[in-house]
PLY file of the C-alpha trace (Angstrom):
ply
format ascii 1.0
element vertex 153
property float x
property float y
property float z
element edge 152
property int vertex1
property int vertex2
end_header
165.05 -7.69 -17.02
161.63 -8.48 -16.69
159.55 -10.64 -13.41
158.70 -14.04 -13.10
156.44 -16.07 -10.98
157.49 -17.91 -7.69
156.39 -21.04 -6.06
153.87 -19.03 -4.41
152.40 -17.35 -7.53
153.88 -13.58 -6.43
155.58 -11.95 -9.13
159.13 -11.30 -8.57
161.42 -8.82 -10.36
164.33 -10.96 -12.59
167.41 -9.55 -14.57
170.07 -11.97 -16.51
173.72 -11.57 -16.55
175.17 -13.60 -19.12
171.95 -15.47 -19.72
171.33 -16.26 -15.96
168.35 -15.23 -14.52
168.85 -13.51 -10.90
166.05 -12.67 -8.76
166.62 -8.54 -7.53
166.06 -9.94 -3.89
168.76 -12.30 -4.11
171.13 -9.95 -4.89
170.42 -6.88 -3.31
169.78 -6.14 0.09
166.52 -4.75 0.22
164.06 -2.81 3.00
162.48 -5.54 5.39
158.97 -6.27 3.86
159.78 -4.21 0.21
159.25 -6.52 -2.55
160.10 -5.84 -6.36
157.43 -6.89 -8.03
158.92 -5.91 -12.12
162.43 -4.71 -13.14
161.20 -2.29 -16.27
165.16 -1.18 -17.07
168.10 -1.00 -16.91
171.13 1.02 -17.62
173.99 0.26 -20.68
176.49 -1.71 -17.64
173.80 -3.58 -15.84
174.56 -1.79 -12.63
171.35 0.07 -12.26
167.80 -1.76 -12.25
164.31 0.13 -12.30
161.23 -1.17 -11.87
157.95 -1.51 -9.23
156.87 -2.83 -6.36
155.03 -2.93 -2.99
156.63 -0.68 -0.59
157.26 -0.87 2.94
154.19 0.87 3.18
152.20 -1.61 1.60
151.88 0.89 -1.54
153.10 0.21 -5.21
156.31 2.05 -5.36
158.68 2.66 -8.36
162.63 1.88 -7.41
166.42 2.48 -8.79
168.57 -0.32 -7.17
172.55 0.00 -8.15
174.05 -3.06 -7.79
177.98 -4.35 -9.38
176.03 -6.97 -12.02
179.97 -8.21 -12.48
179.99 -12.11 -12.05
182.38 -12.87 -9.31
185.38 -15.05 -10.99
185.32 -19.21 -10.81
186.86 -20.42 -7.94
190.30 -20.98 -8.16
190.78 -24.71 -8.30
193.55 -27.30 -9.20
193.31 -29.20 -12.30
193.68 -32.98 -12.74
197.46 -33.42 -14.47
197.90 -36.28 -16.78
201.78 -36.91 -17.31
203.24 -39.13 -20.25
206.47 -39.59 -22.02
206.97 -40.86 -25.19
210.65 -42.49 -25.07
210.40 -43.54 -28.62
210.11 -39.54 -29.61
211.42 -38.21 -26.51
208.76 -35.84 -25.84
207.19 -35.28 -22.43
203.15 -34.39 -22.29
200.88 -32.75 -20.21
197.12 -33.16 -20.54
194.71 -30.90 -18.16
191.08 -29.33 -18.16
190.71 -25.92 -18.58
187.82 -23.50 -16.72
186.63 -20.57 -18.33
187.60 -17.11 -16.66
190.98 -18.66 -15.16
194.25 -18.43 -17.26
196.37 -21.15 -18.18
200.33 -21.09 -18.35
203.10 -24.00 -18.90
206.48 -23.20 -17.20
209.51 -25.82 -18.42
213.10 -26.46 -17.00
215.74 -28.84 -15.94
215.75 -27.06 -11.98
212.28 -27.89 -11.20
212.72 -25.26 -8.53
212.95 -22.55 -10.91
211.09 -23.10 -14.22
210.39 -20.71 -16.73
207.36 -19.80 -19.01
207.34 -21.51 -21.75
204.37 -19.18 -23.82
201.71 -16.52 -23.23
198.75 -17.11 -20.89
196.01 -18.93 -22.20
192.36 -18.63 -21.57
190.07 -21.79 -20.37
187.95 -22.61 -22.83
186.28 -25.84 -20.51
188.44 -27.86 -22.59
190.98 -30.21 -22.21
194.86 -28.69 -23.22
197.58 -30.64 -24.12
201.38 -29.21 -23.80
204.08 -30.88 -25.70
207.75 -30.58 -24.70
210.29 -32.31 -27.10
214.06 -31.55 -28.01
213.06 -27.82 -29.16
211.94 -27.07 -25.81
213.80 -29.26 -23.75
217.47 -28.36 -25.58
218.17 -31.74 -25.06
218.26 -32.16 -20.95
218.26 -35.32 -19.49
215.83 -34.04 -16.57
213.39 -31.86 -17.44
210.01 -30.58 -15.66
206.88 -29.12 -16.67
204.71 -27.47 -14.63
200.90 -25.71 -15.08
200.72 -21.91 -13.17
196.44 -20.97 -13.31
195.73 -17.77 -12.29
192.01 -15.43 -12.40
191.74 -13.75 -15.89
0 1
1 2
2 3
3 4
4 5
5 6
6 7
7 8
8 9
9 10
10 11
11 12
12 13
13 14
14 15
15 16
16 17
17 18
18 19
19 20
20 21
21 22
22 23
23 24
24 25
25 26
26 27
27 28
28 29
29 30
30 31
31 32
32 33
33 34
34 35
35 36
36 37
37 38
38 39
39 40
40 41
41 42
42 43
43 44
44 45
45 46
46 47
47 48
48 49
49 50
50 51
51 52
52 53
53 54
54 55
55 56
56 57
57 58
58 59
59 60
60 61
61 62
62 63
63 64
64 65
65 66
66 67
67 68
68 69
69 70
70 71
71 72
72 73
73 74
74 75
75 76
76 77
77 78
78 79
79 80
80 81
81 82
82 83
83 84
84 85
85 86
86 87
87 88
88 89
89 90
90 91
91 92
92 93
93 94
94 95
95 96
96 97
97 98
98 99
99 100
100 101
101 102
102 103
103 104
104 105
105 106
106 107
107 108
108 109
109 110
110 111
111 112
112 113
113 114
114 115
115 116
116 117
117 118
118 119
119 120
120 121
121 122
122 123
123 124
124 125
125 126
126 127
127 128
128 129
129 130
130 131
131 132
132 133
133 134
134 135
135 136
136 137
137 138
138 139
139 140
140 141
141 142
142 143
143 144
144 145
145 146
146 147
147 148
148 149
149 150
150 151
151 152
């Protein structure tokens, strides 16, 4: 919590979540000419910000703005898929990038209309996975799919 400076040289109150800085305004809806001028607090969750500022009646004016400081989750997005097979080994791979706050999952079979986890969830770690399916996994099929499920964490 603290203020900053704007292009026009106002001070504006600021708070970080996760090490961004957000200004109050931008994130709470706030009286029509009210302007937090310092954020001076907050509580333990980062829901509740105090401060000062210039009122709607042009006075200095202390405030208590509860907000939900919870970053919204990434957006939901389909990863790039980079299928290979190694005939020599007889292993099928898949290779995809990973976003942190989504889950990861691999999900094997020989009916690609009804494949089955192969693990746990995994969390993204903005990294690139790799999943390995040889004659372990595979139990020896002659067809056999791999898929990637992604879901919010």
């Amino acid at each position: 919590m603290g203020y900053g400076q704007n292009v026009a040289g106002d001070e504006e109150a600021i708070f970080w979540v996760d090490g961004q800085p957000y200004r109050v305004p931008d994130v709470v809806v706030l009286p029509e000419y009210w302007e937090p001028f310092r954020a001076t607090g907050v509580d333990y969750f980062g829901n509740t910000i105090v401060g000062w500022g210039r009122g709607t009646s042009g006075a200095f004016e202390a405030y208590a703005l509860t907000i939900d400081a919870t970053p919204t989750p990434p957006p939901l997005v389909a990863p790039t898929i980079r299928a290979s097979f190694n005939r020599g080994k007889g292993t099928l791979s898949i290779r995809y990038q990973t976003i942190p706050g989504l889950l990861y999952r691999i999900r094997g079979g020989s009916n690609v209309s009804s494949l089955a986890p192969l693990g746990p969830w995994s969390a993204g770690l903005g990294i690139e996975q790799e999943s390995l399916a040889d004659s372990s996994i595979t139990g020896g099929a002659t067809s056999f799919f791999l898929g990637l499920e992604v879901q919010p964490r």
